[in-house]
C-alpha positions as CSV (number, residue, x, y, z in Angstrom):
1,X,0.0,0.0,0.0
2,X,1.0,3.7,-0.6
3,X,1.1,6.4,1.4
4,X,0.9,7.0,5.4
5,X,-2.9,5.8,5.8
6,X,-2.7,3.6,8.6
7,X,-6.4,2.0,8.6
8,X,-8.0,-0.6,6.5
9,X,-11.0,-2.9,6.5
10,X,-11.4,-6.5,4.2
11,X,-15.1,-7.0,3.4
12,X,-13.4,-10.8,2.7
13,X,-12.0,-11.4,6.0
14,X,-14.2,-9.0,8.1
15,X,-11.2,-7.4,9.9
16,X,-9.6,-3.7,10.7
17,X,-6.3,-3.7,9.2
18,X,-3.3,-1.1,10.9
19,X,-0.1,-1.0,8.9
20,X,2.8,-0.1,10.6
21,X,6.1,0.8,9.3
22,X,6.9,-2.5,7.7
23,X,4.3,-4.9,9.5
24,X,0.2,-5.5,9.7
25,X,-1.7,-5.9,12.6
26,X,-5.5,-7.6,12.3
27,X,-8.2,-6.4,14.5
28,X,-11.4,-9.3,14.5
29,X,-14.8,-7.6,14.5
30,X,-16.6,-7.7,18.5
31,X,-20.0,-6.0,16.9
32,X,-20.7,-6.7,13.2
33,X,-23.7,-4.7,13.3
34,X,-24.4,-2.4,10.0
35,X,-23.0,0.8,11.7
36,X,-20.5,1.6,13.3
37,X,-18.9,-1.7,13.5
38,X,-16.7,-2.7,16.9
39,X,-13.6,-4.6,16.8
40,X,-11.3,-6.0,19.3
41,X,-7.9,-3.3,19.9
42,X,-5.9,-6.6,20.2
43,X,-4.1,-6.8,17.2
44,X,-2.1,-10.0,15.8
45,X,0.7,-10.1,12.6
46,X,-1.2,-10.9,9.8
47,X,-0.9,-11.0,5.9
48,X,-3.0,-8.6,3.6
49,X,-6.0,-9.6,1.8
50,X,-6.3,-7.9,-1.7
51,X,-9.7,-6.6,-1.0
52,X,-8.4,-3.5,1.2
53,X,-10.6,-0.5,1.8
54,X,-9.2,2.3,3.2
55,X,-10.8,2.8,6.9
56,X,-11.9,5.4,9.3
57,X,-11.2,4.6,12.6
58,X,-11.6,5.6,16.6
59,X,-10.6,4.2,19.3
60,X,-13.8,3.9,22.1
61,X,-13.1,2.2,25.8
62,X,-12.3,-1.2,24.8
63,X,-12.8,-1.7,21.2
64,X,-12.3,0.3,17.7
65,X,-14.6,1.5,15.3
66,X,-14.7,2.1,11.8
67,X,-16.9,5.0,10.6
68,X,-16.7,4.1,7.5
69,X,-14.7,2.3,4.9
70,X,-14.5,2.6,0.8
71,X,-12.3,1.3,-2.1
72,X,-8.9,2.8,-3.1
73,X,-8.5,4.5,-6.2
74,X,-5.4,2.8,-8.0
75,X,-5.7,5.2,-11.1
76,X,-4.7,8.5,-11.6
77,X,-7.3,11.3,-12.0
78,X,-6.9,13.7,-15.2
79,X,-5.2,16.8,-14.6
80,X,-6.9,19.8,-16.0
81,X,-4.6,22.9,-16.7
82,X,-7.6,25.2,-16.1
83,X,-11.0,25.1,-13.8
84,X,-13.1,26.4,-17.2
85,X,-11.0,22.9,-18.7
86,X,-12.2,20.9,-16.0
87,X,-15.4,22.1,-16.5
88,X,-16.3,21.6,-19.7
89,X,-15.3,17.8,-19.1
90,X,-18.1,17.8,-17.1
91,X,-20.9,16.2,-19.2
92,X,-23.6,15.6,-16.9
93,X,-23.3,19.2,-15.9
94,X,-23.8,21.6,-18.4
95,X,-26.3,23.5,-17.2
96,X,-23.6,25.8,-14.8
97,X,-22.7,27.5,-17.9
98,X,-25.7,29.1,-18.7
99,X,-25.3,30.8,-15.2
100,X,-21.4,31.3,-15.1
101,X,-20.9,35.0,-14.6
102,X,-17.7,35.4,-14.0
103,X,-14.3,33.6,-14.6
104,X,-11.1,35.4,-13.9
105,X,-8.2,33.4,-14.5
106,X,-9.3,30.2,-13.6
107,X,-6.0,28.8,-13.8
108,X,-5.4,30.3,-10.2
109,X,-9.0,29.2,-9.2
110,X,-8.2,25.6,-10.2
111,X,-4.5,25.8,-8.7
112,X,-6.1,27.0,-5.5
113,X,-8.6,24.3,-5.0
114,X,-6.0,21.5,-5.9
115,X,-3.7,23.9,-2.7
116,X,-7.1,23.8,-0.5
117,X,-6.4,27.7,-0.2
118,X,-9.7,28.6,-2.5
119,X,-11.9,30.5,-0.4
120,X,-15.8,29.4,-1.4
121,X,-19.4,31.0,0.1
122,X,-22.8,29.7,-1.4
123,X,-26.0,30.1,-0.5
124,X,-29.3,29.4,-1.8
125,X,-32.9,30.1,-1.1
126,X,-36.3,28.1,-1.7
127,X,-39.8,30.3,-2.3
128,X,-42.9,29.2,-4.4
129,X,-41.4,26.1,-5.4
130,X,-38.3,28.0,-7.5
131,X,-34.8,27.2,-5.7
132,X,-32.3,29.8,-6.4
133,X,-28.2,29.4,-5.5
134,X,-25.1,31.8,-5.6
135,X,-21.3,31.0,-5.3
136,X,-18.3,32.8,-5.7
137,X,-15.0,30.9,-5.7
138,X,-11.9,33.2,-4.4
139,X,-8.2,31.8,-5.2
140,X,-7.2,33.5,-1.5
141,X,-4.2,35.5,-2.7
142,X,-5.3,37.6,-5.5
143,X,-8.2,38.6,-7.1
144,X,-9.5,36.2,-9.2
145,X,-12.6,34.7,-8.7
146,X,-15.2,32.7,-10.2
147,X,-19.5,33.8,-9.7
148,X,-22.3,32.0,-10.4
149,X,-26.0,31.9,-9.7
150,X,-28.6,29.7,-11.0
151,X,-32.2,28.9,-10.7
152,X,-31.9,25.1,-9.4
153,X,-32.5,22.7,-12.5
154,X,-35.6,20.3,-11.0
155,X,-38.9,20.1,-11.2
156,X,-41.0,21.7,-8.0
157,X,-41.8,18.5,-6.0
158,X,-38.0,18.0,-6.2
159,X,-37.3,20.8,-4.7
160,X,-37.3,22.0,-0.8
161,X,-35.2,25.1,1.1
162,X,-32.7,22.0,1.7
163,X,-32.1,21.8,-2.0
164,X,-31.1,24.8,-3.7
């Protein structure tokens, strides 16, 4: 496995898996309930199944839990050399651009997101069955930002003030 993650869970074997610097400890379920599954914090050496997920984990009193659990992503993602770029690969989505006010270099929009040092406020609002949203997207440093509103896509009985 790459990287420093140190928590794993086999839907095969049913165990919490902790790798250490060049060993794995197993950790057999207590509570195999649906949620929130307990195992024992008595670990044991142990070989790795090839079904890994990558785990959440917490230690409570005598047992861990895993808060959740989900398959690792062995290929790379496509690198987009703009956000408009990114964007537009966005098939299932092109409805933003009818609303798309405002796009200043979104090279440093896009460069700030992949930095987590974007700065983003949204808000949205629900009346007579017509959801309405804003956003702007602000890079942090300069100022370049991206602006958008839009009258949520939906029909009314899909929408609700939780919606838009």
């Amino acid at each position: 496995m790459e990287g420093d993650w140190p928590w794993f869970f086999s839907p095969s074997t049913n165990k919490l898996y902790r790798k250490g610097n060049d060993t794995w400890e197993s950790f057999p379920v207590i509570n195999n309930r649906n949620h929130l599954p307990s195992f024992s914090i008595i670990g044991e050496g142990d070989t790795v199944p090839e079904d890994l997920h990558q785990a959440t984990v917490y230690r409570k009193g005598n047992s861990f839990i895993c808060s959740g659990h989900g398959t690792i992503q062995h290929e790379a993602l496509e690198q987009y050399s703009t956000f408009a770029a990114y964007l537009n690969r966005q098939q299932y989505d092109q409805w933003y651009f009818e609303y798309m006010l405002h796009i200043d270099n979104s090279l440093n929009i896009a460069i700030a997101i992949q930095n987590q040092t974007a700065i983003a406020v949204s808000d949205g609002s629900y009346k007579q069955a017509v959801g309405t949203a804003a956003v702007i997207i602000h890079d942090g440093h300069t100022s370049c930002n991206l602006q958008s509103t839009v009258v949520t896509p939906g029909r009314d009985v899909d929408h609700s003030s939780y919606r838009s």
